[in-house]
C-alpha positions as a Markdown table, in Angstrom:
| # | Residue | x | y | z |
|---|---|---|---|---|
| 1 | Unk | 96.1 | 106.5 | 96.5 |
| 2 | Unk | 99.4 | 104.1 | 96.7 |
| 3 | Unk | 102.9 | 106.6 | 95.6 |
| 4 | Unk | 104.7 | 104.4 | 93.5 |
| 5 | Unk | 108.6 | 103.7 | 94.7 |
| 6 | Unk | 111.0 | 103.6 | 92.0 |
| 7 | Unk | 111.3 | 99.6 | 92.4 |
| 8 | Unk | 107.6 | 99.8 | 91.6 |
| 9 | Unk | 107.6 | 102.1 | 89.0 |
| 10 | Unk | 110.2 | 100.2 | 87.1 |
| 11 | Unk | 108.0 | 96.8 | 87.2 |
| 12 | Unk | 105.3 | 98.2 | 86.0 |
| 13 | Unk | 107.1 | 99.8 | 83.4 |
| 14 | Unk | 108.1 | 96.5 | 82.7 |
| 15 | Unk | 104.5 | 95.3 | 82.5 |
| 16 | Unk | 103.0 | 97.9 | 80.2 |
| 17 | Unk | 105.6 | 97.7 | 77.6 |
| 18 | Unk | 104.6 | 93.4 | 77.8 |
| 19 | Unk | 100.9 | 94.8 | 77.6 |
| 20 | Unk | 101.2 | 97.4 | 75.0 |
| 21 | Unk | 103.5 | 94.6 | 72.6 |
| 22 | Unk | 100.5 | 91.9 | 73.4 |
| 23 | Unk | 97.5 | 94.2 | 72.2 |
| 24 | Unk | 99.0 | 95.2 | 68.8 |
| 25 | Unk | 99.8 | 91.4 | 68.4 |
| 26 | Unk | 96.5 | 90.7 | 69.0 |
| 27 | Unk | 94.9 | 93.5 | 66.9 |
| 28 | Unk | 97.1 | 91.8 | 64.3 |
| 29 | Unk | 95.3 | 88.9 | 65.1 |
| 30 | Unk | 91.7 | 89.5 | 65.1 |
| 31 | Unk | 90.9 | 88.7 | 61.5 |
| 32 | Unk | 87.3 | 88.2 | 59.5 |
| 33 | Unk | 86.2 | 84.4 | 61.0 |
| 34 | Unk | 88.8 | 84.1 | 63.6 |
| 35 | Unk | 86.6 | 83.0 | 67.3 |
| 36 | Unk | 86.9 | 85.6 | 70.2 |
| 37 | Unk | 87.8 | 82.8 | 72.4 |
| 38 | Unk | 91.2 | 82.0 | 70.4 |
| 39 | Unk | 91.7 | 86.0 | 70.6 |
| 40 | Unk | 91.7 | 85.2 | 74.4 |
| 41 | Unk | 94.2 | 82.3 | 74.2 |
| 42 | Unk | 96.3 | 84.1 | 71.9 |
| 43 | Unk | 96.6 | 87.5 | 74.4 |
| 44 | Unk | 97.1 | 84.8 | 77.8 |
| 45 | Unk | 99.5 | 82.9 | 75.6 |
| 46 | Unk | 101.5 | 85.9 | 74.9 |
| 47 | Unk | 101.0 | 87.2 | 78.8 |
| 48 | Unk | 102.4 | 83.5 | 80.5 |
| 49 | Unk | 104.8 | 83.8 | 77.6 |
| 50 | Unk | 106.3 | 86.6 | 78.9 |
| 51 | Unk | 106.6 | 85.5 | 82.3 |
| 52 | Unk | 103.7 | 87.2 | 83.5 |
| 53 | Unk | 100.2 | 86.3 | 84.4 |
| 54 | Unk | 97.1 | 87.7 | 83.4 |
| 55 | Unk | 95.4 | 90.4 | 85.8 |
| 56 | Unk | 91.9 | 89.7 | 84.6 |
| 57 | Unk | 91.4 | 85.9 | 85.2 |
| 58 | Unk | 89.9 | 85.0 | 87.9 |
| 59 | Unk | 89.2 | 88.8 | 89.1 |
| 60 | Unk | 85.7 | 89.1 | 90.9 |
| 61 | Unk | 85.3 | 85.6 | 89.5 |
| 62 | Unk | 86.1 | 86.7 | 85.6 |
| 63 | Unk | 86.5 | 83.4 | 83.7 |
| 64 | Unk | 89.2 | 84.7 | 80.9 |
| 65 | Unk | 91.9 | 86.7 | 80.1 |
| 66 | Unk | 91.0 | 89.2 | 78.3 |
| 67 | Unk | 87.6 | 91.1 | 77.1 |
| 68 | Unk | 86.6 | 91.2 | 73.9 |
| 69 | Unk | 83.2 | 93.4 | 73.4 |
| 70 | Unk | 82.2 | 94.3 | 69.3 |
| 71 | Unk | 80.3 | 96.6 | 68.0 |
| 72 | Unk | 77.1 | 97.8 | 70.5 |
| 73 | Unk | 79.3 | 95.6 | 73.4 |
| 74 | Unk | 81.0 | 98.1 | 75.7 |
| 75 | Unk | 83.2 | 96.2 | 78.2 |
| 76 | Unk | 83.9 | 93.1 | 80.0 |
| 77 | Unk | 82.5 | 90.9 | 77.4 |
| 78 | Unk | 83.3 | 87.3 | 77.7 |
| 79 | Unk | 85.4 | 85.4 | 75.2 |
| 80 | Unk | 83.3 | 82.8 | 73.0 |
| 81 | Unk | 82.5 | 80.8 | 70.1 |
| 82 | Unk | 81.4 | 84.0 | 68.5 |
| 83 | Unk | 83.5 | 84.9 | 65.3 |
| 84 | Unk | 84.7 | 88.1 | 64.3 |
| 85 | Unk | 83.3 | 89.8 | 60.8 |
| 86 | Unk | 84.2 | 92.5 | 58.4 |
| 87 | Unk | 82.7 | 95.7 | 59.6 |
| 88 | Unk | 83.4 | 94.6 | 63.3 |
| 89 | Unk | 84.7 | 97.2 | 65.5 |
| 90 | Unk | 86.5 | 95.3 | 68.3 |
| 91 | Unk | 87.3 | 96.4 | 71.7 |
| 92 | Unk | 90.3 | 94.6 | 73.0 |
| 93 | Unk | 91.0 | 94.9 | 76.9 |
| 94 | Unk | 93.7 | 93.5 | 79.5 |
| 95 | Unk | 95.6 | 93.4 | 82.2 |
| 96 | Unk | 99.2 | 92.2 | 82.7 |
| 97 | Unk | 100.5 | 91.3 | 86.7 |
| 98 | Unk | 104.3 | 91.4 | 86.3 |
| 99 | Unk | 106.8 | 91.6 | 89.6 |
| 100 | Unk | 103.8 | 92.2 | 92.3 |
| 101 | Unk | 102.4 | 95.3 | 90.1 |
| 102 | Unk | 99.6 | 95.2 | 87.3 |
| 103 | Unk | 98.7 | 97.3 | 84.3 |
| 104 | Unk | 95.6 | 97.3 | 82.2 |
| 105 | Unk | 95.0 | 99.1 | 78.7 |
| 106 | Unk | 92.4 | 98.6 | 76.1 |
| 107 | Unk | 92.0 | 99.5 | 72.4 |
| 108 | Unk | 88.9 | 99.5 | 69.5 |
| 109 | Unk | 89.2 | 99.2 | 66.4 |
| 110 | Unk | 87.7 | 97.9 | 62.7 |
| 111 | Unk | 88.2 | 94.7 | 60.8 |
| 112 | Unk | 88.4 | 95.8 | 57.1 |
| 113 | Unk | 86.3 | 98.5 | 56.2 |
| 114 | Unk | 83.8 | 100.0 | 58.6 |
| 115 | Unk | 81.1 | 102.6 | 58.6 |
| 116 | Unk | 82.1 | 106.4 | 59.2 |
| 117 | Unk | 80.1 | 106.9 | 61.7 |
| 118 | Unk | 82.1 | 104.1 | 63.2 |
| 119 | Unk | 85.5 | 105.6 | 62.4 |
| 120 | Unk | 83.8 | 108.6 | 63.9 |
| 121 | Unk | 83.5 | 107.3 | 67.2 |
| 122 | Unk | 86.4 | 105.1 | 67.3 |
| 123 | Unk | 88.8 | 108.7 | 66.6 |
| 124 | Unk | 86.7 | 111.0 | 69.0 |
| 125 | Unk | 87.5 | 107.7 | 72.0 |
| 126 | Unk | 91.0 | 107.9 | 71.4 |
| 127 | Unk | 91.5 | 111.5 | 71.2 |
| 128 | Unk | 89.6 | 112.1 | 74.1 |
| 129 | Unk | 91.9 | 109.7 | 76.5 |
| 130 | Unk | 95.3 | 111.1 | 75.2 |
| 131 | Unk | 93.5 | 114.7 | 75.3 |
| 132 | Unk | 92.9 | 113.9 | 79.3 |
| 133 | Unk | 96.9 | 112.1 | 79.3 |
| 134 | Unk | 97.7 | 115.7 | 78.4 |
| 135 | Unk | 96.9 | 117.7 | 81.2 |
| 136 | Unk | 98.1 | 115.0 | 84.1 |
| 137 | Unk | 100.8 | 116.6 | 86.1 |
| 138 | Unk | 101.6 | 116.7 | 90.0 |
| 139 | Unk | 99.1 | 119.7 | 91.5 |
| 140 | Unk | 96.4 | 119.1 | 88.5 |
| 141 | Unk | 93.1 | 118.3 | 89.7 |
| 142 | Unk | 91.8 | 115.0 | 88.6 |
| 143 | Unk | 88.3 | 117.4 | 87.9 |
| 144 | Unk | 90.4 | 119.1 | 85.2 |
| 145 | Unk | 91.6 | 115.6 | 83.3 |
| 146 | Unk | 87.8 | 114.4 | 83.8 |
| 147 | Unk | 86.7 | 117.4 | 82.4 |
| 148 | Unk | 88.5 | 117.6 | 79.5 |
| 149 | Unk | 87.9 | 114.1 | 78.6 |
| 150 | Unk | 84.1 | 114.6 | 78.8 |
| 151 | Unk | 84.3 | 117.7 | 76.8 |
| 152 | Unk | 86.2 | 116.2 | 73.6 |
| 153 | Unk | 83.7 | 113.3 | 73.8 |
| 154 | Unk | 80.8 | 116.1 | 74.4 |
| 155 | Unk | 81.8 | 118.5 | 71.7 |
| 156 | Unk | 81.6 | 115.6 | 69.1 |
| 157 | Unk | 77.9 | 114.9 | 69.7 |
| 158 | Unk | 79.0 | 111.5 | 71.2 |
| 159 | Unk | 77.9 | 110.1 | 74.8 |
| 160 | Unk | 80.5 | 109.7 | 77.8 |
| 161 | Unk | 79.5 | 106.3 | 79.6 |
| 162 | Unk | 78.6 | 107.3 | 82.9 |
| 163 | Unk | 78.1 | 104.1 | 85.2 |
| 164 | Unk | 81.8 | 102.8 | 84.5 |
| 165 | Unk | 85.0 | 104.4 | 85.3 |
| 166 | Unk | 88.7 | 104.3 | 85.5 |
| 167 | Unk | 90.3 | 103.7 | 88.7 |
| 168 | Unk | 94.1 | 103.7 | 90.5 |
| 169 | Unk | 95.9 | 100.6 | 89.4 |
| 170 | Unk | 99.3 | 98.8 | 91.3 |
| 171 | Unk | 99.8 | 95.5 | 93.7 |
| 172 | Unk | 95.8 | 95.6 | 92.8 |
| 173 | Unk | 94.0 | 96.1 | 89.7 |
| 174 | Unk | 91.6 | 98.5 | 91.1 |
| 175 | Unk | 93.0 | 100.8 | 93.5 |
| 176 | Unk | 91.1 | 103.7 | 95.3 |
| 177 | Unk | 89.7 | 105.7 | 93.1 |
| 178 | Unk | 87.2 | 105.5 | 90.6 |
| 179 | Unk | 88.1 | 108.3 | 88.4 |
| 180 | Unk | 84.7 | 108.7 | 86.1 |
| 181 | Unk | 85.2 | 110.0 | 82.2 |
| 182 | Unk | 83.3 | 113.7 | 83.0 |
| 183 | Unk | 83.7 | 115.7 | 85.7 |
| 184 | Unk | 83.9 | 119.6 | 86.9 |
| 185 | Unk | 86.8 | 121.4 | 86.7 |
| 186 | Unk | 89.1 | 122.1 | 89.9 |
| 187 | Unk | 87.4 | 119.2 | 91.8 |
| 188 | Unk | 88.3 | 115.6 | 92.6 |
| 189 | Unk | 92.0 | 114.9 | 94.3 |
| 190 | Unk | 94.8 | 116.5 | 93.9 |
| 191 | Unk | 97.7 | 114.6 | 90.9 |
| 192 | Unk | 100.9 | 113.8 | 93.1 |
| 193 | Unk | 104.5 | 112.7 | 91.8 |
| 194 | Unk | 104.3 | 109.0 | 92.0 |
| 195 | Unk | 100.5 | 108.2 | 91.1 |
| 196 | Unk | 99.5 | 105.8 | 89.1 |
| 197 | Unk | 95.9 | 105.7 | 87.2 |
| 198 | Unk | 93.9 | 104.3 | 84.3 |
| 199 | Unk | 92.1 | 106.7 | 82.5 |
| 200 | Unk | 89.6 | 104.8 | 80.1 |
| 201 | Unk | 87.1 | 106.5 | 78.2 |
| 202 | Unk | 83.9 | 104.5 | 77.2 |
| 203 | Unk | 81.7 | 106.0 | 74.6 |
| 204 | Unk | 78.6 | 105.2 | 72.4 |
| 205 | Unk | 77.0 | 106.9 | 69.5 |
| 206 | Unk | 73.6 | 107.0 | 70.6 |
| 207 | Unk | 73.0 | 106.7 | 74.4 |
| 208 | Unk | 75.1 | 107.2 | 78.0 |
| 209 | Unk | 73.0 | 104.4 | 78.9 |
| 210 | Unk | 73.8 | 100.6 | 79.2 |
| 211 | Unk | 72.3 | 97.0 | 79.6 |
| 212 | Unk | 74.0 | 94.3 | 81.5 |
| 213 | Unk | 73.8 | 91.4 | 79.6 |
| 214 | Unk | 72.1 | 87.4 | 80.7 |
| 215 | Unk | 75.8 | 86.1 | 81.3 |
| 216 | Unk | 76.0 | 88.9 | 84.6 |
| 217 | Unk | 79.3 | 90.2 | 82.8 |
| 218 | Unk | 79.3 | 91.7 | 79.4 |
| 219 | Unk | 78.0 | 95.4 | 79.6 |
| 220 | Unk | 76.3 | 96.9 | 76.6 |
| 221 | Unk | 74.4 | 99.8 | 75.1 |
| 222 | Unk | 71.0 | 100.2 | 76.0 |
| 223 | Unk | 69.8 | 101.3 | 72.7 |
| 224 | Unk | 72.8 | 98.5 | 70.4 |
| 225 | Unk | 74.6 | 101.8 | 69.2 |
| 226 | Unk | 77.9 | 101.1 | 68.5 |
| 227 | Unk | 80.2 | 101.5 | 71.2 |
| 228 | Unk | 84.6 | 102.1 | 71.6 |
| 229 | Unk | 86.7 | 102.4 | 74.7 |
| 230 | Unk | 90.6 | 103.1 | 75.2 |
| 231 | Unk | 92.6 | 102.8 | 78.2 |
| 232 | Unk | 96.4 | 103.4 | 79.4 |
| 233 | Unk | 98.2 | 102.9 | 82.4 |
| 234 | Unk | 99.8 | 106.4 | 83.1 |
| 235 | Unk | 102.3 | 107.6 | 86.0 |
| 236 | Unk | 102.6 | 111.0 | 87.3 |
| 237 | Unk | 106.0 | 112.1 | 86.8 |
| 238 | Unk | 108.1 | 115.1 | 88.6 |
| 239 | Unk | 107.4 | 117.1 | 85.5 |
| 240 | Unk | 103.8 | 115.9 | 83.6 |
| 241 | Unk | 103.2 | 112.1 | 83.1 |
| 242 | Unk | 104.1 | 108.6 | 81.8 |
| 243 | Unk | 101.9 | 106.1 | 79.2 |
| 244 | Unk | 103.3 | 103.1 | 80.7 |
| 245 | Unk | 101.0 | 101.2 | 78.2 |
| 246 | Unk | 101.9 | 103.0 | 75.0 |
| 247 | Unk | 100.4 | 101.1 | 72.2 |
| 248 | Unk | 100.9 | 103.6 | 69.4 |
């Protein structure tokens, strides 16, 4: 994995703080009858706006700028026609290529009110990725983050996605390695000063297993349980770690 030089590390800085600022406008946005393909303008609007462009067009021949999967839809969900409606819970993911480095994040969340179950899910998601954030440090395993994530997930009766991942993130947007949301502790590389990965936690109520959809992109559950998914950009620090796509 790529150690991050300070030039580096101060791009993508840079980048996540234009990322995190995008997805919160764009949560803002994502109101009862609104299309998910204007989502998708709105968030590579805000990206070219910022004198950036988006990481996730034309990646692997991905049409759009953004993914936007709701309700049993996991990730990489194409942008369409389809409108948003009360009850949604709405996975919002993307990537932001600023000065030669990228960053990606994702959020879910629900339009109006939503189910508890939902609520549920959507908490247990979060709390799992920021419960793996915690841990990162230089000499950590990345067995110990996986681990943790997969137990939080685990221990509220919820299933870790197991056939997607998080990955190391820089000049490309998937770097070497594929850092899975469960693992066993102690194994797996070793953190280092300099690092920088997306962890991304991908969980459904019902099933660890998915269905890839007719359109040979957007990845759902196999059984249409509701799904959620969170992701930051961290950098491993002298000390412990770095959100560079804070979005709280």
């Amino acid at each position: 994995m790529s150690i991050k030089n300070l030039s580096a590390i101060n791009s993508m800085t840079k980048g996540g703080i234009i990322l995190a600022k995008l997805l919160q406008n764009a949560k803002s946005f994502c109101q009862p009858g609104i299309k998910t393909q204007d989502v998708d303008a709105f968030i590579e609007n805000q990206i070219i706006a910022s004198n950036a462009k988006p990481s996730f067009k034309n990646f692997k021949g991905y049409p759009s700028s953004s993914c936007i999967s709701i309700n049993d839809e996991l990730v990489h969900t194409l942008p369409s026609g389809r409108k948003i409606a009360k009850g949604d819970i709405v996975s919002l993911d993307a990537g932001v290529f600023y000065e030669g480095f990228h960053t990606d994040a994702a959020i879910t969340f629900g339009v109006g009110k939503i189910s508890k179950s939902a609520e549920h899910l959507i908490d247990i998601t979060k709390k799992s990725l920021y419960e793996g954030i915690k841990i990162i440090a230089p000499k950590v395993k990345i067995g110990d983050v996986q681990s943790r994530i997969q137990q939080v997930i685990e221990k509220a009766n919820l299933y870790v996605i197991r056939d997607l991942s998080g990955h190391g993130i820089g000049r490309k947007l998937q770097e070497y390695p594929s850092i899975p949301n469960f693992g066993i502790p102690g194994s797996g590389f070793t953190l280092e000063e300099g690092m920088t990965i997306c962890l991304e936690p991908m969980v459904a109520i019902g099933t660890h297993k998915i269905i890839l959809r007719n359109d040979k992109w957007s990845v759902a559950t196999a059984d249409k349980s509701l799904s959620a998914h969170f992701e930051h950009t961290i950098l491993v620090t002298k000390i412990g770690y770095k959100i560079l796509t804070d979005i709280d």
